[in-house]
N, C-alpha and C positions, 0 to 999 in steps of 0.2 A: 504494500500500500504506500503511496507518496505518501512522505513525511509531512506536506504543508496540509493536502485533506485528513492524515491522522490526528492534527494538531486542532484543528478546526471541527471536526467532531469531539473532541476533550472541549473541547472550550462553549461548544453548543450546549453537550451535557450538563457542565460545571453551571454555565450560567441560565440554562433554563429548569433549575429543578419545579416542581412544583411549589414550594412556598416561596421562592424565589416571583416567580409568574404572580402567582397570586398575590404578593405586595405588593407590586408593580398595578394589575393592576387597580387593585384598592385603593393605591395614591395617585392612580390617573381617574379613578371614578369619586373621590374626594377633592381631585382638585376645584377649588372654587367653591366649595361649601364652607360656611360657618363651625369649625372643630370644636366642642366641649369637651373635657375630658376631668375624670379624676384616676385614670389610669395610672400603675406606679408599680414595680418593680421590687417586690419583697425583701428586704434584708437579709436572710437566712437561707432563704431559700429559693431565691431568683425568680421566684413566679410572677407571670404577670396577670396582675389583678385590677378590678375595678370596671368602669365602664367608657367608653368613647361615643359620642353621638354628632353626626355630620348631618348638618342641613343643608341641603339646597331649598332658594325660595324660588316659587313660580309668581311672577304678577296675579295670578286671580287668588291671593292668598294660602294658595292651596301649600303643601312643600312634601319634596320627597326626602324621608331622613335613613342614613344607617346607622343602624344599632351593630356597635360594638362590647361583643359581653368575653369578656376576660378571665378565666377562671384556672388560670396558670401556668399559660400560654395565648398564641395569636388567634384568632380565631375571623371566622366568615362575615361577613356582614349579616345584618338582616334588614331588610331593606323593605322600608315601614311606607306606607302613604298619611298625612298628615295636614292638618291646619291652621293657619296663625293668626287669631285674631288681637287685634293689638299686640300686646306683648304675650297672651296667653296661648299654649302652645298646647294642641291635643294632636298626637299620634296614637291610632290604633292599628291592630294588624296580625298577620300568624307566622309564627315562626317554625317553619317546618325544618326539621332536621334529621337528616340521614346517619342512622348508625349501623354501626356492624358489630355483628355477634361476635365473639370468638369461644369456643375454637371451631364454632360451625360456620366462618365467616359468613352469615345470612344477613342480607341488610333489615332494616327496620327503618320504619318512618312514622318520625313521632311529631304534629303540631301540637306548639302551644299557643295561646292566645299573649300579645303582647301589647300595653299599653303604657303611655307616658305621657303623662298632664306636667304642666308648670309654667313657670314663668322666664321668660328667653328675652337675654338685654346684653347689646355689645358686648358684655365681657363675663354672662355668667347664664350659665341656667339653672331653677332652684326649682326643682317637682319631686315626683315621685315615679316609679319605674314599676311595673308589676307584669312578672310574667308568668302563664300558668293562670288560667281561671280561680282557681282556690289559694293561692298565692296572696301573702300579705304584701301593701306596695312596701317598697323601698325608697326611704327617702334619700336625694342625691342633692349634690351640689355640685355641679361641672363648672371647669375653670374654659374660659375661650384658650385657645391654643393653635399653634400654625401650621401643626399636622398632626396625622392620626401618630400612633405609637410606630407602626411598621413603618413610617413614611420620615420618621429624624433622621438626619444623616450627621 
C-alpha cells in the first residue's frame, strides 16, 4: 500500500471517531444559540455533571432549545421545541432514548417526558427542569456561557 494513502487513512480514522463527529457536530448545531450552563467537572472523580441548555430564538417567539443532561460524561442532545414569552420560558417535549442491553446486546427505547419553565435574561436562566412524568422538578440556575462543555477549546 503507498505510504501517503496508508497515512491518510490513520488520520481519517484518528480524527473521525464517533464522539469526535459528534462534538463537532453539536458545536456546529449550537453555534449561535444563547448557552446556559451549570455544567462542571467533579473533583474526585472527573465526571461531568450538571446541565447545559442552548436556545435558538425564532421571530414568532417560538424557540428551539437543547437539552444537555450530564451525568458523568458527554452526552446527546435533546432537542426540545419551546416558547418565550417575555422573559418566561416554557419548553416541553420527549426524550427518547436508545439503550442496549448487555450481554444480550438488544436495544430498548425508552421516552421520557421532559419539561422546563423559568425565567431566561442575558446572562442567566432561573427554572426548574423535570424529567420523567412522576419526577420531582429540579431546581436550576444556568450561568450564560460561550459554549457548550464539548465545544471549549
Amino acid at each position: 500500500m503507498n505510504t501517503r494513502i496508508f497515512v491518510l487513512i490513520v488520520l481519517l480514522l484518528t480524527f473521525s471517531s464517533p464522539s469526535r463527529l459528534r462534538a463537532s457536530d453539536d458545536c456546529s448545531r449550537t453555534a449561535g444559540t444563547a448557552i446556559y450552563s451549570n455544567a462542571f467537572a467533579h473533583e474526585e472523580t472527573g465526571d461531568l455533571l450538571g446541565y447545559e441548555l442552548a436556545i435558538k430564538r425564532h421571530p414568532d417567539s417560538t424557540v428551539e432549545a437543547f437539552l444537555f443532561v450530564y451525568e458523568g460524561g458527554p452526552s446527546e442532545p435533546i432537542v426540545l421545541p419551546g416558547r418565550l414569552s417575555g422573559r418566561n420560558l416554557h419548553i416541553q417535549g420527549d426524550w427518547v432514548q436508545r439503550l442496549i442491553e448487555y450481554p444480550t446486546k438488544k436495544e430498548t427505547v425508552k421516552t421520557l417526558s421532559v419539561e422546563i419553565e423559568g425565567v431566561l435574561n442575558p446572562t442567566l436562566f432561573r427554572g426548574e427542569i423535570m424529567i420523567g412524568g412522576t419526577a420531582e422538578k429540579e431546581s436550576v440556575r444556568l450561568k450564560r456561557v460561550t459554549n457548550t462543555w464539548l465545544c471549549k477549546r
